[in-house]
LODREN-769960 format. One record per atom (N, C-alpha, C): x, y, z; residue in three letters. Coordinates in pm, whole numbers, padded with zeros to 5 digits, always signed. Each point is the difference from the previous one (the first is absolute). Layout:
<atoms>
XYZAla...
</atoms>
This chain:
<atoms>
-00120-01174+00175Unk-00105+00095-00021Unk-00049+00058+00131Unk-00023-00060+00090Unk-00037+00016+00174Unk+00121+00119+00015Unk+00108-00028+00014Unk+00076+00061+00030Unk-00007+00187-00035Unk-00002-00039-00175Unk+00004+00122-00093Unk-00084+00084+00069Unk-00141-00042-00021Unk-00163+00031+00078Unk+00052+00087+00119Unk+00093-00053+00101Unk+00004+00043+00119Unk+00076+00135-00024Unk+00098-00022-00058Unk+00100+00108-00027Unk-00100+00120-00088Unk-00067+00011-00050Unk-00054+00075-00090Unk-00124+00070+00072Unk-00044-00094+00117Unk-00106+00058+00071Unk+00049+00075+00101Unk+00150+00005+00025Unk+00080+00067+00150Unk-00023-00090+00091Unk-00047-00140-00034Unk+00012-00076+00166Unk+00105-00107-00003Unk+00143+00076-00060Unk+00112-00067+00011Unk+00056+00108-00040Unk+00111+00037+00077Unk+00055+00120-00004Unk+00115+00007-00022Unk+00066-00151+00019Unk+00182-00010+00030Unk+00013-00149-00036Unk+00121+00025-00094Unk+00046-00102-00061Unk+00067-00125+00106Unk+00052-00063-00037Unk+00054-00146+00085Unk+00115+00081+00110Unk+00036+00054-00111Unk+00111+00019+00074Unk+00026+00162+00069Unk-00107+00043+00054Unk-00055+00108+00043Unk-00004+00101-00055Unk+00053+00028-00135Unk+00005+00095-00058Unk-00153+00054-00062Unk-00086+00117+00068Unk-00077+00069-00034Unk-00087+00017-00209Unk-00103-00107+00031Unk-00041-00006-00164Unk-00073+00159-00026Unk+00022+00073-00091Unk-00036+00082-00098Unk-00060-00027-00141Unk-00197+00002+00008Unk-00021-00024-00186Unk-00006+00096-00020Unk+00020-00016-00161Unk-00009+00122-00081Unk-00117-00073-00070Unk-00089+00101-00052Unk-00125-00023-00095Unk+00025+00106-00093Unk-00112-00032-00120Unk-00061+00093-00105Unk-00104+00011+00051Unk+00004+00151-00066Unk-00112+00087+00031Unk-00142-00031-00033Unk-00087-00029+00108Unk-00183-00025-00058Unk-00005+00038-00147Unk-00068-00132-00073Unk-00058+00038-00135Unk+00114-00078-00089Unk+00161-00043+00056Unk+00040-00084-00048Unk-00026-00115-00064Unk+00016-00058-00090Unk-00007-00154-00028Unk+00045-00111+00075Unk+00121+00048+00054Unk+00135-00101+00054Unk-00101+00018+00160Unk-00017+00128+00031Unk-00103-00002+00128Unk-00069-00061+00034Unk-00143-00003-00117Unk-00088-00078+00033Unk+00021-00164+00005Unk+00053-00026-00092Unk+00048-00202+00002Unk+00095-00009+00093Unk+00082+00107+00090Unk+00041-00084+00077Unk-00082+00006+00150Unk-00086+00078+00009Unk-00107+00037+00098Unk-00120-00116+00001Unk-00024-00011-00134Unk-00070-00102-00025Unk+00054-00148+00019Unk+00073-00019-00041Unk+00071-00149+00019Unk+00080-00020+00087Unk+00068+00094+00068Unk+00071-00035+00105Unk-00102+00039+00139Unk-00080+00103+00036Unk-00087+00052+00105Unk-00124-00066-00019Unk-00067-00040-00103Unk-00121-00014-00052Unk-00095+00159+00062Unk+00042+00091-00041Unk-00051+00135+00010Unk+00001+00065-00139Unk-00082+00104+00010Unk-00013+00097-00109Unk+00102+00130+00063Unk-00002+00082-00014Unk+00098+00150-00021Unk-00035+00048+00127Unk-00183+00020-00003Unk-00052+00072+00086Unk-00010-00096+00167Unk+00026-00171-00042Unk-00040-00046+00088Unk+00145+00007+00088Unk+00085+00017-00065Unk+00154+00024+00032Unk+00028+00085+00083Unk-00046+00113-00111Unk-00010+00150+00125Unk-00071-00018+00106Unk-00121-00014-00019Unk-00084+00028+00149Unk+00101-00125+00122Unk+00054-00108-00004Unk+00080-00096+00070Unk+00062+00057+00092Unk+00068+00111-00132Unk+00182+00094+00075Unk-00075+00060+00102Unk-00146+00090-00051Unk-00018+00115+00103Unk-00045-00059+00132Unk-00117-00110-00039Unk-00002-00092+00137Unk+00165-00049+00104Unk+00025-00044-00088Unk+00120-00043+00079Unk+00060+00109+00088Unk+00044+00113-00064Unk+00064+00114-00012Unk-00057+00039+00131Unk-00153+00036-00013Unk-00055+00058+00137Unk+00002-00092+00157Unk+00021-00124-00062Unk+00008-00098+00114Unk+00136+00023+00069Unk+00091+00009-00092Unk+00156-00015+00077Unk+00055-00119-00068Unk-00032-00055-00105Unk-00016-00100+00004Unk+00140-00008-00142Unk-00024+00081-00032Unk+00099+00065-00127Unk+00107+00085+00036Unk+00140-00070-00042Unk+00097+00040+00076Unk+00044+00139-00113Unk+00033-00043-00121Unk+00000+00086-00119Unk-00105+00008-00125Unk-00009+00065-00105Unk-00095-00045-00075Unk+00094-00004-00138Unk-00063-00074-00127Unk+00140-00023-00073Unk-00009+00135-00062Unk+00136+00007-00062Unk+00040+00115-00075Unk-00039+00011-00177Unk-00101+00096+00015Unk-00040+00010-00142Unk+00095+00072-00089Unk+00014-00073-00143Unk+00067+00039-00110Unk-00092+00064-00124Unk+00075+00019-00085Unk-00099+00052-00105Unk+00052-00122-00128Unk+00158-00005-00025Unk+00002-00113-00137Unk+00088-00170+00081Unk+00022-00050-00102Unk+00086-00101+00044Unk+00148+00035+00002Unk+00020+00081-00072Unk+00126+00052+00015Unk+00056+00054+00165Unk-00083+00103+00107Unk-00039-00041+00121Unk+00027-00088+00071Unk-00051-00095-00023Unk-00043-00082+00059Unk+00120-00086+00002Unk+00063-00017-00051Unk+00135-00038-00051Unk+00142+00080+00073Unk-00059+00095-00024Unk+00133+00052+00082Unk-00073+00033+00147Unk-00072+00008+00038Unk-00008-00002+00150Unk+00024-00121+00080Unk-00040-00151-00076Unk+00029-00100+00026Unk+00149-00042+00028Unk+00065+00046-00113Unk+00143+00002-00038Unk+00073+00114+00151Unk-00033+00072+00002Unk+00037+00130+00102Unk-00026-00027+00176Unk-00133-00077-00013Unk-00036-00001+00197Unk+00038-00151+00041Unk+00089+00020+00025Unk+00010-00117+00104Unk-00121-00145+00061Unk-00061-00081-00027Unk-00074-00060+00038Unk-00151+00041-00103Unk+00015+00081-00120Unk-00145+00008-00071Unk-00032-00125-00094Unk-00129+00014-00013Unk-00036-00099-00097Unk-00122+00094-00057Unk+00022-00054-00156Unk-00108+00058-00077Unk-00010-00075-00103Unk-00124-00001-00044Unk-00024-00036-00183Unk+00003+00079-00063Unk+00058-00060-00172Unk-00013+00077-00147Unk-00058-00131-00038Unk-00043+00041-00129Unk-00052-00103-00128Unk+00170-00067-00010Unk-00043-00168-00088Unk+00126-00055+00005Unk+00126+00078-00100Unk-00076+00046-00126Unk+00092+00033-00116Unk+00066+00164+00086Unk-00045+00051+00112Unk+00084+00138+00061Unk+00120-00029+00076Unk+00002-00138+00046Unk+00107-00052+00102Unk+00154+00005-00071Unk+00053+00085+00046Unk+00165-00010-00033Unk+00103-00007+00093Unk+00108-00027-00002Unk+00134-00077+00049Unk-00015+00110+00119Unk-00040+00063+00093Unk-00015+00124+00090Unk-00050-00068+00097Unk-00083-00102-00015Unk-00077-00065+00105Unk-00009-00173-00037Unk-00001-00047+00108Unk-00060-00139-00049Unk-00152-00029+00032Unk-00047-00106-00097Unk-00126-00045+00003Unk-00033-00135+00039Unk-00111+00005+00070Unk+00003-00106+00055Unk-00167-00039-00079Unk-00013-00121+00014Unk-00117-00074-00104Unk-00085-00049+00127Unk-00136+00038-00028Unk-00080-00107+00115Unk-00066-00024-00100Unk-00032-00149+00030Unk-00109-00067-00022Unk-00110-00075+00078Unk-00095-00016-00095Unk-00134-00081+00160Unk-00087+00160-00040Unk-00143-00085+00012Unk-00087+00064+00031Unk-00097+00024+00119Unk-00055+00094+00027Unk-00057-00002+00155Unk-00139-00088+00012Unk-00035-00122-00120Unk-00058-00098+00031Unk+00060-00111-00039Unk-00031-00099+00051Unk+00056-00142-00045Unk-00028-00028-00111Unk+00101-00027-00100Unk-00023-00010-00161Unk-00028+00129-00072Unk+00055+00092+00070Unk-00037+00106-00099Unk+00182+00064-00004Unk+00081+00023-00103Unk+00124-00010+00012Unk+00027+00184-00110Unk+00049+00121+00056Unk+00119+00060-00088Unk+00094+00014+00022Unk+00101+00113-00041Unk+00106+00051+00010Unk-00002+00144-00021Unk+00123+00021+00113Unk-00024+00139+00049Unk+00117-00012+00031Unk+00029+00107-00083Unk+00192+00053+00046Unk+00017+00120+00025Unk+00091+00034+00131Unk+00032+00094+00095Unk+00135+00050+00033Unk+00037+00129-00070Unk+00130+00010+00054Unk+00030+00022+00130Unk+00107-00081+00070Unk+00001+00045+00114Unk+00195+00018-00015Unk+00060+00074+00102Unk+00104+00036+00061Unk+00105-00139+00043Unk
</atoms>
């Protein structure tokens, strides 16, 4: 979850093996948006945004993620860029991408699941 957090906030930029991470998101007002903003950032939408622009104006933000409009998107950009990672809801995930399952919650004893296609 630390990890995810980092990647999603831009303060991990590159995978293990140096290859350059790319998220893809849904668009503010999402469902899949908010729970994973919420449970993975412990942020709201807006607290998300204002982060990027802070960051953004600092230097601090190398890219910002790439907004989609469906899961379908989201899916093929994942599938298409080299090094992206994005979420769909679980029942959108098809043979195009693999998914990966986290579990653990960001308190002790507090436990979901959250699945992520990634490349």
């Amino acid at each position: 979850m630390v990890d995810l957090r980092r990647i999603l906030l831009g303060e991990t930029s590159r995978w293990p093996d140096g290859r350059r991470i790319t998220v893809a998101m849904r668009d503010t007002g999402q469902a899949e948006r908010d729970a994973v903003l919420r449970l993975v950032c412990s942020m709201s939408d807006q607290d998300f945004m204002r982060y990027l622009l802070h960051a953004t104006f600092r230097g601090a933000l190398q890219s910002s993620p790439k907004i989609l409009e469906t899961s379908n998107g989201v899916r093929r950009f994942v599938f298409n860029v080299p090094g992206a990672i994005g979420y769909v809801r679980g029942d959108e995930v098809d043979t195009s991408v693999k998914m990966l399952r986290i579990t653990g919650g960001p308190s002790p004893g507090q436990a979901f699941g959250l699945s992520l296609p990634i490349k």
